[in-house]
C-alpha positions as CSV (number, residue, x, y, z in Angstrom):
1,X,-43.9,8.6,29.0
2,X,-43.4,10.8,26.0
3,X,-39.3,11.4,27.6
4,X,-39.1,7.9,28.0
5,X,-40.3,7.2,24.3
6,X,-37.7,9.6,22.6
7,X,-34.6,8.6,24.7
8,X,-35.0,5.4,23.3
9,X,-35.4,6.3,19.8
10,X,-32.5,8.3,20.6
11,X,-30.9,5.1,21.9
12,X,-31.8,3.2,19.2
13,X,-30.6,6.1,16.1
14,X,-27.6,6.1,17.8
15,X,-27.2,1.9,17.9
16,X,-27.9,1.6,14.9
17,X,-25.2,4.1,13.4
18,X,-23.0,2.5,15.0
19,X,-23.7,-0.9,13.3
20,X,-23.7,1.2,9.7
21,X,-20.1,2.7,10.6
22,X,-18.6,-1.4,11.1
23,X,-16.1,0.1,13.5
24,X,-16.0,0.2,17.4
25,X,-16.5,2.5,20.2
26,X,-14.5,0.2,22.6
27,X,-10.3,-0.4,22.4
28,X,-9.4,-3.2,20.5
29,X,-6.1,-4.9,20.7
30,X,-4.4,-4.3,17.7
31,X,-0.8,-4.8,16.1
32,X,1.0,-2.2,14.6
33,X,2.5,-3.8,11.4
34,X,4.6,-1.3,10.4
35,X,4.9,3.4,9.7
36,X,6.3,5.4,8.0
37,X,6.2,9.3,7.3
38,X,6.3,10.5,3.6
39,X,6.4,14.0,2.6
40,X,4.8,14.7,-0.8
41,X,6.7,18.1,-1.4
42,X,10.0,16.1,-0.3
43,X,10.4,18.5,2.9
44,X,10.7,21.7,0.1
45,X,7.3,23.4,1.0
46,X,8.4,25.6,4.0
47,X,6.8,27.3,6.0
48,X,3.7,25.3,5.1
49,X,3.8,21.2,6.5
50,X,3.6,19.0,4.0
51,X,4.8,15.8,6.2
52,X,2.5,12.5,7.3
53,X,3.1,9.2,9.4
54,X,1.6,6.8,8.2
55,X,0.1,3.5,10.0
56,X,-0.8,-0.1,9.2
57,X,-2.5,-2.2,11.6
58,X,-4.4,-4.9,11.5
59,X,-6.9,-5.7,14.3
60,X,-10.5,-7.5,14.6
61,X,-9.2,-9.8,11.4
62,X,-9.1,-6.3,9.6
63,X,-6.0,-4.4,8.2
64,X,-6.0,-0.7,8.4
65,X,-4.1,2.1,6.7
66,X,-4.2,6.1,8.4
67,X,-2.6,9.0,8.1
68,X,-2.0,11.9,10.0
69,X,-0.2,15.2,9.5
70,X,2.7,15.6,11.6
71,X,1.8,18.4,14.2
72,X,3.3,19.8,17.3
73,X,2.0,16.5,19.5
74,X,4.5,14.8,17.4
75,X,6.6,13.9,20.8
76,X,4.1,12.3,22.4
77,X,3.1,9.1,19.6
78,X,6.5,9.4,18.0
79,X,8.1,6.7,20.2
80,X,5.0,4.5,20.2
81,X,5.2,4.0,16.5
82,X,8.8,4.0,15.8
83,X,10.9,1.2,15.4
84,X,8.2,-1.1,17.4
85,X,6.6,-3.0,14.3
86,X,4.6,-6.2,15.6
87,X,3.9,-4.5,18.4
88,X,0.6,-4.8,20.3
89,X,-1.0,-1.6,20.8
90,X,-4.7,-0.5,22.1
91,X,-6.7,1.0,19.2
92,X,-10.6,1.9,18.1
93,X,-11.6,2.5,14.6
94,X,-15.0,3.6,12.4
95,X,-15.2,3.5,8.6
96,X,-13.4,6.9,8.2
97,X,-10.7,7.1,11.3
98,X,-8.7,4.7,13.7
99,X,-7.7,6.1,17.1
100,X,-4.2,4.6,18.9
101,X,-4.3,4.8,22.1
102,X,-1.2,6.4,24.1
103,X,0.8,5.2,26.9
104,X,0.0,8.2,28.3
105,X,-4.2,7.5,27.6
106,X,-4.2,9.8,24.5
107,X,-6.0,9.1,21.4
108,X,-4.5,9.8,18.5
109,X,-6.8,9.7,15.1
110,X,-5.5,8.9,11.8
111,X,-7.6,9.1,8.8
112,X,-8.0,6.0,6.8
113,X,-6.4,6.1,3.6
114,X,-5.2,4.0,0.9
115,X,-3.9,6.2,-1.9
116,X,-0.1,6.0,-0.7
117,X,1.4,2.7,-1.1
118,X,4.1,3.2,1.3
119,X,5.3,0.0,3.2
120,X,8.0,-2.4,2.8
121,X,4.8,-5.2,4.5
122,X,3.4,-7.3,1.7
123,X,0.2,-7.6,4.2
124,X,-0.5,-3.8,4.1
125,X,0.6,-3.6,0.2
126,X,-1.9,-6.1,-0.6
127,X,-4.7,-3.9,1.6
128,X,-3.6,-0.6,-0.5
129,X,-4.0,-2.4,-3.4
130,X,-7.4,-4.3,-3.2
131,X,-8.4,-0.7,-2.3
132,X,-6.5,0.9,-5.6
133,X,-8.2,-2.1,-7.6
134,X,-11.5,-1.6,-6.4
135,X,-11.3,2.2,-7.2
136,X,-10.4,1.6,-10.9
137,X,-13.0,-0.7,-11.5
138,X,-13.2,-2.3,-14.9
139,X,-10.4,-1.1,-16.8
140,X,-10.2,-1.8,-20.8
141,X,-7.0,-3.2,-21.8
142,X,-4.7,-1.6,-24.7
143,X,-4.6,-4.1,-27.5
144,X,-1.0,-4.2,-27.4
145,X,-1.0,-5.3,-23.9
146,X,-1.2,-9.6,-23.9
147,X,-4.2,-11.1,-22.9
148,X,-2.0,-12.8,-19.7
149,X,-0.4,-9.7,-18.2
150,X,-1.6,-8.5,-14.8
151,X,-2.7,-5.1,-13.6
152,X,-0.7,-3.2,-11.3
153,X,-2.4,-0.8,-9.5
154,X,-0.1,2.4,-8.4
155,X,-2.6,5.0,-6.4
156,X,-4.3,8.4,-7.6
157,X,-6.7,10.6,-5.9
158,X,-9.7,12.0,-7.5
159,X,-10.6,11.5,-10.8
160,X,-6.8,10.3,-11.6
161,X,-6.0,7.0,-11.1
162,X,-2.3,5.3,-12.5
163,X,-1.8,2.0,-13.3
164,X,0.6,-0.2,-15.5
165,X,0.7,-3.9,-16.6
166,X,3.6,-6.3,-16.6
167,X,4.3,-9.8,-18.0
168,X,6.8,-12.4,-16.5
169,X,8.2,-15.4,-18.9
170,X,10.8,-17.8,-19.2
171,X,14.3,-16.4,-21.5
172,X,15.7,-19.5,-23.1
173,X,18.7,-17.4,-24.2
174,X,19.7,-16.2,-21.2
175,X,18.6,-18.8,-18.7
176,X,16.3,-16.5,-16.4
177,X,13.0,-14.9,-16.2
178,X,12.1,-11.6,-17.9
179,X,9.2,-9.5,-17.1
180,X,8.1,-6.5,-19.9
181,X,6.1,-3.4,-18.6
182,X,4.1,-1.5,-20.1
183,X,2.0,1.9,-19.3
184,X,-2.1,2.7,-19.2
185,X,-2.1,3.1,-22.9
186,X,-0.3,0.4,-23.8
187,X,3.1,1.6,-24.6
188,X,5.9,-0.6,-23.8
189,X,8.4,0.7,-21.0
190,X,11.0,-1.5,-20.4
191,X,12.0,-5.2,-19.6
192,X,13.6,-6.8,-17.0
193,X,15.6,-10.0,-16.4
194,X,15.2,-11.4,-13.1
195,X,15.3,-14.9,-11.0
196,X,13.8,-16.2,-8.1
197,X,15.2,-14.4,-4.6
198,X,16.0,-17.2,-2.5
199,X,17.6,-19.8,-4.8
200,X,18.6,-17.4,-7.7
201,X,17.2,-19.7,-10.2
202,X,14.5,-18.4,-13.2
203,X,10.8,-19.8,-12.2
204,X,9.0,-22.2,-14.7
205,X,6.5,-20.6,-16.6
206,X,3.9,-22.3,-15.1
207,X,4.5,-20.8,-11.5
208,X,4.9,-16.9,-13.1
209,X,1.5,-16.1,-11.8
210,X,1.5,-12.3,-10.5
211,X,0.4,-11.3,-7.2
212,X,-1.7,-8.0,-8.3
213,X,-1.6,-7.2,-4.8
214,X,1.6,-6.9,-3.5
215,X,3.3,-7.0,-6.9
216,X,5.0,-3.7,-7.4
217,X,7.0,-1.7,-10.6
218,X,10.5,-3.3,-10.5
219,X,8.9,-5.4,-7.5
220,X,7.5,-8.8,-9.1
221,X,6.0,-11.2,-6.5
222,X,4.0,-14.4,-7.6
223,X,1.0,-16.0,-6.1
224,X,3.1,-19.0,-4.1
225,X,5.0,-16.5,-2.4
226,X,8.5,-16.3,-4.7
227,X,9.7,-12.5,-5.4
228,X,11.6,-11.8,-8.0
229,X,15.2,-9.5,-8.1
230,X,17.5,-9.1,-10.4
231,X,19.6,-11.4,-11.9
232,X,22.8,-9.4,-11.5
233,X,24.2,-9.1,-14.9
234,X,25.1,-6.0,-16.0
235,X,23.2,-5.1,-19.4
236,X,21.9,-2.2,-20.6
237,X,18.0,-2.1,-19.8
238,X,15.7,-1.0,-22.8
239,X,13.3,1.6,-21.9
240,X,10.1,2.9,-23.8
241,X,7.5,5.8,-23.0
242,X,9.1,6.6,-19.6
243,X,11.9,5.8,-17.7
244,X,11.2,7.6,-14.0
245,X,9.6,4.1,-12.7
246,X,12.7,2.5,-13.7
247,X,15.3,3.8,-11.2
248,X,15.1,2.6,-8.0
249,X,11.9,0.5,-6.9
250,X,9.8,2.5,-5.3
251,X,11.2,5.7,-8.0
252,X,7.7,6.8,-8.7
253,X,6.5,7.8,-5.5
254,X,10.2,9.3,-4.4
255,X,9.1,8.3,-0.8
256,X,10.1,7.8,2.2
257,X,11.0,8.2,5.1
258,X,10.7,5.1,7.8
259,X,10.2,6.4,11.3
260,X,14.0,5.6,13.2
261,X,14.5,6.4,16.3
C-alpha cells in the first residue's frame, strides 16, 4: 500500500513539472522557418570553436529560437537544416531546449535563446525582439530623444543590454522620408532618407508608425507592413556619436553566415 502510495506521488511530481516546464515530451510537427550559423570571434579563435547554427521554428502556435555549437555530429543535422526553410520537421521542446528530430531518429537539442538577432524572417525578428524588450524593461528616455520615436531593441547578455531609437518623417525638400537615429544616451547618430520598397514613393506621415519588433538599424519597417530602403541618391550621410551601425544593415553584429549547401 505504502509502494503504491509513493509511485503515485512520484507520478504526480513528475506531471505536474511537466505542466510548469509548458513544453512537450511528445514530437510535435513543427516548421523550420529559417538557420543560420554565426561565429562571434568571426572564425579567428582557433583552436577553440566559437561557431553556432542557429534555428527558428515555430510550432504548437509558438515560435522558437536555439542554438547549438557546431560539433563533430555536424554531418548528420547539417542537411536537414540547410537550404530547407518552410520545411516541416518533427520536433519537442521545454522552456529551456527544443529537440529536432533526425531523419535518421536522432535528437538534436538546441538551447533556446534570443540574444542574437540573426534572421532575414520578420516572424523570428519579431520573437527576438519581444524577448529583447521584455528584458530591458522600462527604459527612461534621453530628453533629447522626441517623445514619438520608437525603441529599438539590439540584444546584450547579462547585465548589458543595447538599444537605440529612431524617428521616421516626411522631407518636404527632398520629396521622401527621413528617419534620424540616435544612441542609449541620447546622442544623435545619423539620418537617413528613405521611401517606401515596393512603389519607391515616401509614406505619409500618418502611416510612419515603427514596427519595434522587426524594425532594425538601417532596417525601418512600419506597422501595415511597408519597409523602408533607400532612396537611391547619392549624398553624403551625417553621422554623430558612432558610425559602425551605419555601414551595411546588419554592421553591428558583423554576422553571418546562412547555412548553403
Amino acid at each position: 500500500m505504502r509502494i503504491a502510495h509513493l509511485a503515485f506521488c512520484f507520478t504526480a511530481i513528475v506531471f505536474s513539472v511537466s505542466i510548469l516546464h509548458g513544453g512537450s515530451d511528445e514530437n510535435r510537427t513543427g516548421m523550420l522557418l529559417e538557420a543560420a550559423s554565426h561565429d562571434w570571434c568571426h572564425h579567428d579563435c582557433a583552436p577553440f570553436n566559437t561557431e553556432s547554427v542557429f534555428i527558428c521554428v515555430q510550432v504548437d502556435g509558438k515560435t522558437l529560437i536555439g542554438d547549438r555549437k557546431i560539433g563533430n555530429d555536424w554531418d548528420e543535422y547539417y542537411s536537414q537544416l540547410s537550404n530547407k526553410h518552410g520545411i516541416s520537421l518533427p520536433v519537442r521542446y521545454d522552456d529551456q531546449s527544443i529537440w529536432v528530430i533526425t531523419e535518421m531518429s536522432k535528437q538534436i537539442r538546441f538551447d533556446q535563446t534570443y540574444d542574437w538577432d540573426l534572421f532575414n524572417s520578420p516572424v523570428c525578428t519579431a520573437e527576438i525582439h519581444r524577448h529583447m524588450l521584455k528584458s530591458l524593461g522600462d527604459v527612461k528616455r534621453p530628453t533629447s530623444v522626441p517623445a514619438d520615436a520608437a525603441l529599438i531593441p539590439e540584444g546584450g547578455r547579462f547585465f548589458w543590454h543595447f538599444y537605440s531609437w529612431v524617428r521616421c518623417s516626411i522631407d518636404q525638400a527632398e520629396d521622401d522620408n527621413i528617419c534620424t537615429y540616435w544612441d542609449k544616451a541620447g546622442h544623435k547618430d545619423y539620418e537617413d532618407h528613405v521611401v517606401g520598397e515596393v512603389d519607391r514613393k515616401p509614406v505619409p506621415q500618418t502611416n510612419l508608425q515603427i514596427d519595434v519588433y522587426t524594425t532594425r538599424h538601417n532596417d525601418v519597417r512600419l506597422k501595415n507592413g511597408v519597409r523602408l530602403v533607400s532612396d537611391g541618391r547619392a549624398r553624403q550621410r551625417k553621422v554623430g556619436h558612432r558610425t559602425a551601425k551605419t555601414i551595411g544593415q546588419f554592421s553591428y553584429y558583423s554576422i553571418r553566415g546562412v547555412l548553403k549547401s
